[in-house]
C-alpha positions as CSV (number, residue, x, y, z in Angstrom):
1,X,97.5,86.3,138.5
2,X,98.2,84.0,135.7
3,X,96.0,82.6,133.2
4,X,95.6,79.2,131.0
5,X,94.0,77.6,128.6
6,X,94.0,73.8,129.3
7,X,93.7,71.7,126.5
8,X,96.4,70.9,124.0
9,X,98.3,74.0,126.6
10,X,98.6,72.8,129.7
11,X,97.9,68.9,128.5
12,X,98.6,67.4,125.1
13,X,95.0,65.9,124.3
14,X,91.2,67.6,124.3
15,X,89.9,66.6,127.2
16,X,86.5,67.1,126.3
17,X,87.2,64.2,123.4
18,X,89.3,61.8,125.4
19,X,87.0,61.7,128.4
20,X,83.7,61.4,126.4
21,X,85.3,57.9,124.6
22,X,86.4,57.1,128.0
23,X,83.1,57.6,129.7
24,X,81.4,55.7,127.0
25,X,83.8,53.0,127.3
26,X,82.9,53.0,131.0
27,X,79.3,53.4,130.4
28,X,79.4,50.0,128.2
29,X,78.4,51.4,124.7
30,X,79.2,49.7,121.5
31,X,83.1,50.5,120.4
32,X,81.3,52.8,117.5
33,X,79.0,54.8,119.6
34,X,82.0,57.8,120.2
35,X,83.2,57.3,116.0
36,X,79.7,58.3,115.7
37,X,79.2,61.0,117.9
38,X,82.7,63.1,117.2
39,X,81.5,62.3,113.4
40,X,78.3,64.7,114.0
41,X,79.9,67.4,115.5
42,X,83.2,67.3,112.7
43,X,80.2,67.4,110.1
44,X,78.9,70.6,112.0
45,X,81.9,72.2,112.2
46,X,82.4,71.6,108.3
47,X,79.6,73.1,107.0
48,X,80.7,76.4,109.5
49,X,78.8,75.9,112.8
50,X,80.5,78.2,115.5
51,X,83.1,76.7,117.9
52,X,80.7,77.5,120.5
53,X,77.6,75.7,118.8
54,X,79.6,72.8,118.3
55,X,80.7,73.3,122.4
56,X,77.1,73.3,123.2
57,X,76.3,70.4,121.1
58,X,79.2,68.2,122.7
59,X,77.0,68.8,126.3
60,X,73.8,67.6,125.0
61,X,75.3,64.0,125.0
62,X,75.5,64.3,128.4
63,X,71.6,65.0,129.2
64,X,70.6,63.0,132.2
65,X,73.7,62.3,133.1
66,X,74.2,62.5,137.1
67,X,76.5,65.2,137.7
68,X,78.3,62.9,140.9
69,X,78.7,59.7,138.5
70,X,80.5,62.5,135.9
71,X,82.7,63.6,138.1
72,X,83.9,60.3,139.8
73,X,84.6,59.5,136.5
74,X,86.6,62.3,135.7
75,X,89.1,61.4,138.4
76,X,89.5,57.2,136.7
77,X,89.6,59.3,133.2
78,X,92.4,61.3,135.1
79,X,94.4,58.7,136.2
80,X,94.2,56.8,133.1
81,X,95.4,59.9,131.2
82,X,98.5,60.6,133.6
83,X,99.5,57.1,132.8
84,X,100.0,58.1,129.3
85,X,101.9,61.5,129.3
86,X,99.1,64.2,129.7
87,X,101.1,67.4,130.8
88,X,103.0,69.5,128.3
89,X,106.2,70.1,130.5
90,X,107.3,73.9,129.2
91,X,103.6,74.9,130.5
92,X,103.8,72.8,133.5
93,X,106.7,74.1,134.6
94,X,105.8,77.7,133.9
95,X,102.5,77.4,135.7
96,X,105.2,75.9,138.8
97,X,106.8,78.6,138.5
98,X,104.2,81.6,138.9
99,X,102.8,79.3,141.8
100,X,105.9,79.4,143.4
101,X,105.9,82.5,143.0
102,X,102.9,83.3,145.2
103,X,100.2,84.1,142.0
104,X,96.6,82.9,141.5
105,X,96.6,80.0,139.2
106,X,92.9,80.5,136.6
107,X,92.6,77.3,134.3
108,X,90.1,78.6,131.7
109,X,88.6,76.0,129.6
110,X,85.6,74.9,127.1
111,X,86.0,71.9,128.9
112,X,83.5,70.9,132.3
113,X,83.8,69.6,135.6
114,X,85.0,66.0,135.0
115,X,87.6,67.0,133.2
116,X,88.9,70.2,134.9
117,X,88.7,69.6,138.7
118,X,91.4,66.5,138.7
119,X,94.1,68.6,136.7
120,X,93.2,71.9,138.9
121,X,93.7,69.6,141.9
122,X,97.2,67.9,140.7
123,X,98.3,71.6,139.2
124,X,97.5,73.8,142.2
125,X,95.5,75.9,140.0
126,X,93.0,78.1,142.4
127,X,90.5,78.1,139.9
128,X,88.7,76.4,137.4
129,X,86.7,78.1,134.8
130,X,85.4,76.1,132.4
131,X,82.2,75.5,130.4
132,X,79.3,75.2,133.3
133,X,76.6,72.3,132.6
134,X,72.9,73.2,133.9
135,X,72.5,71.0,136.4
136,X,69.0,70.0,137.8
137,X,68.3,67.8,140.1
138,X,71.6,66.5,140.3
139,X,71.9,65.6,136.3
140,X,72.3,67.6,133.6
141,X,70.0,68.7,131.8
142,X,72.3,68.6,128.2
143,X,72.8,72.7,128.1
144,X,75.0,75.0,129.4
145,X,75.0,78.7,131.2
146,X,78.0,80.1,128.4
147,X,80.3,77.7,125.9
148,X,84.0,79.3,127.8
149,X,85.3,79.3,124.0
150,X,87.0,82.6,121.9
151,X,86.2,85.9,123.4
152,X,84.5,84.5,126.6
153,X,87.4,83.4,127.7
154,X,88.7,87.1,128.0
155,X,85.9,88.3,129.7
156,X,86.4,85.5,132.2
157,X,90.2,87.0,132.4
158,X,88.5,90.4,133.2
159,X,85.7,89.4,135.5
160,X,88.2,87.0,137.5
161,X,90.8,89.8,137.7
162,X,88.3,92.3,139.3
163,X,87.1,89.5,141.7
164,X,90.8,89.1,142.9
165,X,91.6,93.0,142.2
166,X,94.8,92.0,139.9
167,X,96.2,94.1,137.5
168,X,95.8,92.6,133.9
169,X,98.9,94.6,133.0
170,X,100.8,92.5,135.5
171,X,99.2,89.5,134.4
172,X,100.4,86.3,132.4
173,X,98.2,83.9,130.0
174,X,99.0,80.7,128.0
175,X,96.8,79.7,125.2
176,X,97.5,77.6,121.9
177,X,94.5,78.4,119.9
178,X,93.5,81.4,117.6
179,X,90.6,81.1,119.8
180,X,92.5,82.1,122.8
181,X,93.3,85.2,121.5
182,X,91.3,87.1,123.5
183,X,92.3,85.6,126.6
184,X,96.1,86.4,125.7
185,X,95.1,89.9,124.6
186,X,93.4,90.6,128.3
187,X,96.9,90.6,129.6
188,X,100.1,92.2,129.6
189,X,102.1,89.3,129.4
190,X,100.7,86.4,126.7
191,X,102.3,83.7,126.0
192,X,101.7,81.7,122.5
193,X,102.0,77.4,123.0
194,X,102.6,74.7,120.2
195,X,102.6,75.7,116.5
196,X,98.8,76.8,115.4
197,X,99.5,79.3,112.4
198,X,97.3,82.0,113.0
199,X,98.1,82.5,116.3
200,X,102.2,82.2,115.8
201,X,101.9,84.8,113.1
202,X,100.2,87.3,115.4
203,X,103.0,86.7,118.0
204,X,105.2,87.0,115.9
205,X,104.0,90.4,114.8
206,X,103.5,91.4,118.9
207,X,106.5,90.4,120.2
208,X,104.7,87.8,122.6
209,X,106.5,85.4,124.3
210,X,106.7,81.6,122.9
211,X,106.5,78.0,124.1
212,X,106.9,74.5,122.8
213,X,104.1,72.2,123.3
214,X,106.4,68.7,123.0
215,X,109.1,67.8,125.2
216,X,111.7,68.9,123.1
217,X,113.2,72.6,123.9
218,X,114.8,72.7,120.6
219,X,111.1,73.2,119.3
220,X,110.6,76.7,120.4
221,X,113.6,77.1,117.6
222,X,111.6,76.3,115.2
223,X,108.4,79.0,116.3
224,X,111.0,81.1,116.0
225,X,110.9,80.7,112.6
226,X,107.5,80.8,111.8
């Protein structure tokens, strides 16, 4: 079984980010409206609120939103994205290359539905765990059941491993974050994507395996180095 984070791992961008300016776009809200509400939640996470406050926060904007209209807009945000470049190859290719190989695919994700389903779909992934919305009624309600962000994401690893009775010893995870750190650390084979310090200097110090997040190979030179 093989496990990874998705954004800015397996795609360049934050999904969560990019889609909500798209979906206001779509929605027909003033060109501000998204300046205004990324500018909360940066102020939150400057004065120390939790990366999964600040997740929970990012869902309340969608309160009364119907879940159907989300997601058919997930799949327009989705090709719009592809347009542009959204995969970052080595992690592509690697995620190929397990499926090829005949293991489970797991996207684990703070991200939701709109976002996750499309590149699941395109990827092959088998499943999609991500942030879940409470849906009532067919519209969400603005909370969720658990923000899928920092050590959630491991037990996810755990829980989804005993579902499909695989070894976590045999498994593989890609993460980019500090914050994935748990997830990498449920496994026996972690691999460490892009340059974020904290988490470089821990593979560094484990031995764990290391990926470029940009097209260019020669990158992975230069984690190396770091």
């Amino acid at each position: 079984m093989t496990f990874s984070d998705v954004d800015e791992t397996l795609i360049r961008v934050k999904s969560m980010f990019r889609f909500l300016d798209f979906y206001l776009a779509r929605r027909g809200e003033p060109a501000d409206t998204y300046d205004r509400l990324v500018g909360e939640m940066r102020r939150g996470a400057d004065r120390g609120l939790p990366r999964q406050e600040i997740n929970r926060r990012y869902y309340r904007y969608y309160a009364g939103e119907e879940a159907k209209q989300l997601a058919a807009v997930g799949r327009e945000w989705y090709a719009h994205e592809t347009e542009h470049g959204l995969y970052v190859p080595a992690v592509r290719r690697a995620l190929a290359g397990h499926r090829e190989a005949g293991e489970p695919i797991v996207l684990v994700s703070g991200s939701f539905f709109a976002c996750l389903d499309p590149i699941a779909e395109a990827t092959g992934a088998d499943w999609a765990i991500g942030t879940r919305p409470v849906i009532r009624r067919g519209r969400l309600t603005g909370e969720v059941v658990v923000p899928m962000i920092g050590a959630t994401k491991g037990r996810a690893a755990h829980a989804a491993a005993a579902v499909r009775g695989a070894d976590l010893a045999a498994c593989t995870a890609y993460g980019d974050h500090i914050s994935d750190l748990d997830l990498l650390r449920a496994v026996g084979h972690p691999v460490v994507v892009g340059a974020d310090p904290a988490l470089n200097a821990h593979a560094e110090r484990a031995g764990w395996r290391r990926l470029p997040a940009g097209d260019d190979e020669s990158e992975l030179a230069e984690l190396e180095t770091v």
